[in-house]
FIMI-804362 format. One record per residue (C-alpha): x, y, z. Coordinates in steps of 0.2 Angstrom, whole numbers, plus 2048, in hexadecimal, padded with zeros to 3 digits. Each point is the difference from the previous one (the first is absolute). Layout:
XYZ ...
END
This chain:
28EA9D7AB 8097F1800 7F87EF7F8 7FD7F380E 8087F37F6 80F80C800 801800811 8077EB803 810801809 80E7FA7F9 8057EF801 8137F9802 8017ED7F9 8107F580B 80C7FD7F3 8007EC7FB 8117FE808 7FA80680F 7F27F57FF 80A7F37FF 80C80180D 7F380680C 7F87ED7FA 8127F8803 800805812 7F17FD803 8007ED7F9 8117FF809 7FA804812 7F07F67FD 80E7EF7FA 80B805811 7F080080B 7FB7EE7F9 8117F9800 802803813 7ED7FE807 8017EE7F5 8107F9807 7F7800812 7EE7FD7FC 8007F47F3 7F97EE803 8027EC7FB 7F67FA7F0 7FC7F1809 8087F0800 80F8087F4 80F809804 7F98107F6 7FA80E806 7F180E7FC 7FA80F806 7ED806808 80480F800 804805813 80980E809 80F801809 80080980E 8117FD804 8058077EF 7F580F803 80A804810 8117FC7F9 7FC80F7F3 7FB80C80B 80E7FB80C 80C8067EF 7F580D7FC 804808811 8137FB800 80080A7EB 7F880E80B 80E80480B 80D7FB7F6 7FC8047F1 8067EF7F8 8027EF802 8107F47FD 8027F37F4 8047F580E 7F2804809 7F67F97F5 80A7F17FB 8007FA812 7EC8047FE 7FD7F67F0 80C7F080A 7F3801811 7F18017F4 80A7F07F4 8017F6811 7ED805804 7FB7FB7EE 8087EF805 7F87FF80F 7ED8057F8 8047F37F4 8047F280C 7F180680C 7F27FE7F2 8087F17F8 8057F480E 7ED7FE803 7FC7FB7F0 80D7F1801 8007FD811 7F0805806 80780C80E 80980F801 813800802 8077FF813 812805802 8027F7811 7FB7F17F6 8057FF7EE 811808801 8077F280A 7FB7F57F0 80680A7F1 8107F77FF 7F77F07FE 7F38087F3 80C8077F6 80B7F07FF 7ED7F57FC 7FE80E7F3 8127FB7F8 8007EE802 7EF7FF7F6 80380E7F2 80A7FF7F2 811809801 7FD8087F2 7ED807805 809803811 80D80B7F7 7F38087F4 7F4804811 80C80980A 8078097F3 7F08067FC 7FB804811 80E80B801 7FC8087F2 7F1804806 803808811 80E80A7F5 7F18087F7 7F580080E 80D80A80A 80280B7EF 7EF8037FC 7FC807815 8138097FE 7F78097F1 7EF803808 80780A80E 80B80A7F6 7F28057F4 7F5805811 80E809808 80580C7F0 7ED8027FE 802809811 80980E7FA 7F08077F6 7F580780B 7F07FA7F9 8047EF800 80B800810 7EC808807 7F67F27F8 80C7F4806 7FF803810 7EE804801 7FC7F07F8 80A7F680B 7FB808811 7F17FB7FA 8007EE7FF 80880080F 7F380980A 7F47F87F9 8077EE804 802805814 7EC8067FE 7FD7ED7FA 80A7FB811 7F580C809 7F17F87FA 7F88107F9 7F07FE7F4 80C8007F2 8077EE7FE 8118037F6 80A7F3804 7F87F37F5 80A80A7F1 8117FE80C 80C7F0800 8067FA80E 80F80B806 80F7F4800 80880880F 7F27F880B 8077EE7F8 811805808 7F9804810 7F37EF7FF 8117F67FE 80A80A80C 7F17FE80F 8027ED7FC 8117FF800 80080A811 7F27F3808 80B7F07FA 80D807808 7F6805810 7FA7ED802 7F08067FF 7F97EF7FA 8057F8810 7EE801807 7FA7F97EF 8047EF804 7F27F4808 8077F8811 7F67F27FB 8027F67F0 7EE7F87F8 80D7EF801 7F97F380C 8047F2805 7F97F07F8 8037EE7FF 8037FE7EC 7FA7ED803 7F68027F3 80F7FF7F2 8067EF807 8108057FC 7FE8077ED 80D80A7FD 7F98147FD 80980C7F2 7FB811801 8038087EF 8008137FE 7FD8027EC 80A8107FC 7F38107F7 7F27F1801 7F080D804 7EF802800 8018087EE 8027ED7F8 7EF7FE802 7F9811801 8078067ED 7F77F77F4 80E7FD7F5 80C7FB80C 7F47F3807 7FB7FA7EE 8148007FB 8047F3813 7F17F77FB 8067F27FA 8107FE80C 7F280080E 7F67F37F9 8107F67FE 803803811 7F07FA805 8007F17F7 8117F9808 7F7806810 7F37F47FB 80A7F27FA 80C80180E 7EF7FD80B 80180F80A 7F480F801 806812801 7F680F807 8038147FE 7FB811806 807812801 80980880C 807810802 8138067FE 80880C80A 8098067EF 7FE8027F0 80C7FE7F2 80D7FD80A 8097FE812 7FD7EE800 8077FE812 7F3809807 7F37F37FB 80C7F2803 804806812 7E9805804 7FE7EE7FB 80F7F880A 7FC80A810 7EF8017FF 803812804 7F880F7F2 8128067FA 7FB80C7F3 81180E802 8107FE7FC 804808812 7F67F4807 8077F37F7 813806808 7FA802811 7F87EF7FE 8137F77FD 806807811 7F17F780B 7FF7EF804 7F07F97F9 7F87F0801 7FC7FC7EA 7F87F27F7 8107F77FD 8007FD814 7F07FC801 8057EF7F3 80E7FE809 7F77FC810 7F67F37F8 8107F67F8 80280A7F0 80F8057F9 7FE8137FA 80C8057F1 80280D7F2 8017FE7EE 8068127FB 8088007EC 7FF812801 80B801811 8138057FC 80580880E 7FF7FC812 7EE800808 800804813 7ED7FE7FF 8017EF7FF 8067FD812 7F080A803 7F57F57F8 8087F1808 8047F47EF 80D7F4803 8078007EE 7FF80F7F2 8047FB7EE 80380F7F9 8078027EC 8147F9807 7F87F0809 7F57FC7F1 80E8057F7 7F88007EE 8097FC7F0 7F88047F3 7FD8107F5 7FA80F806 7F08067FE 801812804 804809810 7FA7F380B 8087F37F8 7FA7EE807 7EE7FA7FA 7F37FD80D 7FE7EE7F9 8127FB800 7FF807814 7F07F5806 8087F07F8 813804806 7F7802812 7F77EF7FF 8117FA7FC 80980880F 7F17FD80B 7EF7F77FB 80A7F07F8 80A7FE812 7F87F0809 7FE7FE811 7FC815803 7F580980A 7F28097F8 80480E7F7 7F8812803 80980B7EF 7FF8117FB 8018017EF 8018137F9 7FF7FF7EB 80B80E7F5 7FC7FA7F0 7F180B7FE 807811805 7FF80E7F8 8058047EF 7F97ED7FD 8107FB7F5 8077F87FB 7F67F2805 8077EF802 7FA7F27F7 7F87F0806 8087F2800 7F47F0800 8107F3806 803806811 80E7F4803 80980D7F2 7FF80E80A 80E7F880B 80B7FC7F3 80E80C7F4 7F38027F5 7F0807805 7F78077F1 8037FD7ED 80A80F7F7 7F08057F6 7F580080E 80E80B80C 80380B7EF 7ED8017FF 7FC807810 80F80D802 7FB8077EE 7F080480B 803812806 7F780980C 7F380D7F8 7FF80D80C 7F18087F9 7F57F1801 8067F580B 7F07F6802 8057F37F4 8107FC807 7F77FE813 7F37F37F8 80F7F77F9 8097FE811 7F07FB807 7FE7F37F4 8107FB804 7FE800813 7EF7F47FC 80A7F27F4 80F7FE80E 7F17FE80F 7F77F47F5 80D7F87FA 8077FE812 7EF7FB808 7FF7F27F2 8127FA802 7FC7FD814 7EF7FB7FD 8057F380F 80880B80D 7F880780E 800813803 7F3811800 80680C7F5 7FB812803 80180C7F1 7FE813805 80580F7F6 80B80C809 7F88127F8 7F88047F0 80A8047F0 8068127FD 7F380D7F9 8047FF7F2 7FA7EE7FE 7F27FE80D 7F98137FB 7FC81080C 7F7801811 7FE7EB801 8007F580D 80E7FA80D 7F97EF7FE 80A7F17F9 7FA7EE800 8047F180B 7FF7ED7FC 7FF7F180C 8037F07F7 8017EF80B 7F77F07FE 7FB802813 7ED7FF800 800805811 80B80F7FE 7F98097F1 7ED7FD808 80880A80E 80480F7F4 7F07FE7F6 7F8803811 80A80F803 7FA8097EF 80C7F87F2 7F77FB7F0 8057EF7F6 80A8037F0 80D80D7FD 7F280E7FB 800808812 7EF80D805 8048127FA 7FF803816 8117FF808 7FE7F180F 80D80C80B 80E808800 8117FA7FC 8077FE812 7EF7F6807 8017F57F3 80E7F280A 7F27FE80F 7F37FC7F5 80D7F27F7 8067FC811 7EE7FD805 7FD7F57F3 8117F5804 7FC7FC80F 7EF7F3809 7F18097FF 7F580080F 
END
């Protein structure tokens, strides 16, 4: 008989090099699986540009394997142009994933095509005028770059999946495994027990069809029903101005943020109190509140045209069918009553059909103010040199009618510099030489920091605060109400994730009468308004228009 111990079968130890490859391949397919699955689930490291990943699934990638894996079945292999074209669809998806989880974080909304395409030739020359040309050169070059290894690193994924096919066993676990995820994501949709799709990213074909569907409805008119028959403008006497002149000034980026970040509202501070002070000198009063925007971040016009018509404009389609009606706006109801409604507009360089909508007699856009002096950045002209060229071309002319202005600032808009400086000797502004060399040199050495762009958005601020108090102080003796509104918040990435569309609204007059008349309708004295928004932005004109006029 045979000892028990004799009896062991045999044993048959890999050899290393087997061991090693076999780890090769598997380290290999694992590297493909993660390169593909992270170029469409990865998201933003909020408020940067980077990138990071939580670990989600692809369900398109799972498909597109098992679309190959049955294509390798039938035909036994797969072109290297195949997958070339591949890797450049799943390049331009990247791209697209990148500015889908991005754009919120800067702008505080996802990415509209209808929109924002329209406006990349004006962002793009924004983002040369205020970069250095040797940054600028740098940046591209290195976004090239980096789409070049982008579209190499998905070329080499697919490849290393696709020869993987030709083993059985990993061709087998391939497609079990991916069949898998896919199954089991449809089960999520089918609200079984098992909730999977928690551990899925969102497929980015469904933001294709999200801006397709848009751009089909816009095209459609389907926002002509969206539009009220009836404005919230009524009619009013305005006697209660006694013929002040009104300036309405729409504060570019100026948000609810200012006062709700404790560092930006410590950083203003002091311009406020300033601010405050010439209010107080000047012997006026001022009161504030909220109100809410019908953007954020941007698409100024859609809150300058809510408050001019008195009508909740909240779309850019909306905004479109809006210029083709005849509409009654708040420059014709001054107009009524004696005023003579104009437009102060440094940012306007092309021709404005809207403002024949609006009804203003006179634009002053950047040619009719025609400014001088250096440029600061792509929009040029300072807000402060604009307010006194317009007291120039229309405040300083005696006999007038009262004047009803619009006012729209461009100094604080986004990316914040450079920021021009303040000159204390406004009769300078007008002349060949606005600004010492230093203090010009000063401030255009002052780049924007696109990763923390806060700084730079309390610096304009501040510079915003110094021209209004210095111009409130320099006409202490002229008669007008000055309303101060902010047209959206700042970008995400300054104001932060999931805020408010509020932005802050001042009245200053030495009227008595007319600022008991706001207080009445929920203002607050001082510039600190309540944390409540009083309305929204497009009721906001009958309440001032209320307060202009007799009260009963």
């Amino acid at each position: 008989m045979r000892n028990n111990a004799d009896s062991s079968y045999p044993s048959f130890p890999m050899p290393p090099a087997l061991n090693l490859r076999l780890l090769k391949q598997t380290a290999s397919l694992v590297l493909a699986l993660f390169v593909l699955n992270f170029a469409l689930t990865f998201h933003n490291v909020w408020p940067t540009l980077a990138i990071t990943t939580r670990f989600e699934l692809s369900v398109e990638i799972a498909i597109l394997v098992l679309v190959l894996a049955v294509f390798f079945h039938f035909r036994r292999r797969i072109r290297p142009a195949l997958l070339l074209s591949l890797a450049a669809v799943l390049t331009l998806m990247t791209l697209a994933r990148y500015v889908e989880v991005t754009a919120p974080a800067l702008f505080g909304r996802r990415v509209n095509l209808y929109w924002d395409a329209r406006y990349l030739p004006h962002v793009t020359e924004m983002l040369t005028e205020s970069t250095h040309p040797l940054l600028l050169v740098l940046f591209i070059a290195g976004a090239l770059l980096l789409l070049g290894l982008i579209f190499t690193a998905l070329y080499f994924s697919l490849r290393r999946l696709t020869r993987g096919f030709a083993r059985p066993l990993e061709f087998r676990l391939l497609c079990s495994l991916m069949a898998a995820l896919t199954f089991a994501y449809f089960m999520g949709h089918l609200n079984q027990p098992v909730h999977t799709l928690k551990y899925y990213s969102l497929p980015l074909s469904l933001t294709y069809w999200q801006q397709v569907q848009f751009i089909n409805s816009v095209m459609a008119n389907e926002a002509s029903d969206v539009i009220p028959d009836q404005s919230s403008l009524k009619d009013y006497d305005l006697s209660a101005l006694q013929g002040s002149d009104v300036i309405v000034q729409f504060i570019e980026s100026y948000g609810a943020t200012a006062f709700d970040n404790p560092t930006l509202a410590y950083s203003i501070g002091p311009a406020l109190e300033n601010f405050t002070n010439s209010i107080r000198e000047t012997e006026r009063r001022v009161v504030s509140a909220f109100v809410e925007a019908p953007t954020f971040g941007g698409n100024s016009w859609l809150s300058h045209s809510s408050f001019m018509t008195g009508l909740d404009i909240n779309h850019l389609s909306t905004y479109n069918l809006l210029m083709t009606q005849n509409r009654t706006t708040l420059s014709d109801k001054f107009s009524t009553r004696g005023f003579r409604p104009v437009a102060l507009m440094p940012g306007l360089r092309a021709d404005w059909p809207e403002g024949a909508f609006y009804g203003f007699e006179s634009i002053y856009g950047a040619e009719e103010i025609n400014y001088q002096g250096p440029e600061f950045g792509w929009w040029r002209i300072p807000d402060q040199f604009s307010l006194q060229k317009m007291h120039e071309l229309e405040f300083a002319v005696q006999p007038r009618d009262p004047l009803f202005m619009l006012f729209t600032s461009i100094t604080p808009h986004m990316p914040f510099r450079p920021t021009p400086p303040y000159q204390p000797d406004w009769d300078r502004l007008l002349s060949d030489k606005p600004y010492d060399d230093e203090a010009v040199q000063n401030a255009l050495d002052l780049l924007p920091e696109w990763t923390n762009l806060q700084p730079a958005y309390a610096g304009t601020l501040n510079y915003t605060f110094a021209y209004l108090s210095g111009y409130l102080s320099r006409h202490a003796d002229d008669d007008f109400v000055w309303v101060i509104l902010g047209d959206h918040q700042p970008p995400a990435s300054v104001s932060g994730q999931d805020v408010r569309w509020d932005v802050p609204v001042h009245i200053v007059s030495g009227r008595n009468e007319i600022i008991e008349s706001l207080l009445d309708s929920g203002f607050v004295e001082g510039l600190q308004p309540e944390p409540a928004p009083l309305s929204k932005i497009y009721l906001l004109p009958d309440i001032l228009l209320s307060a202009f006029s007799s009260r009963p």
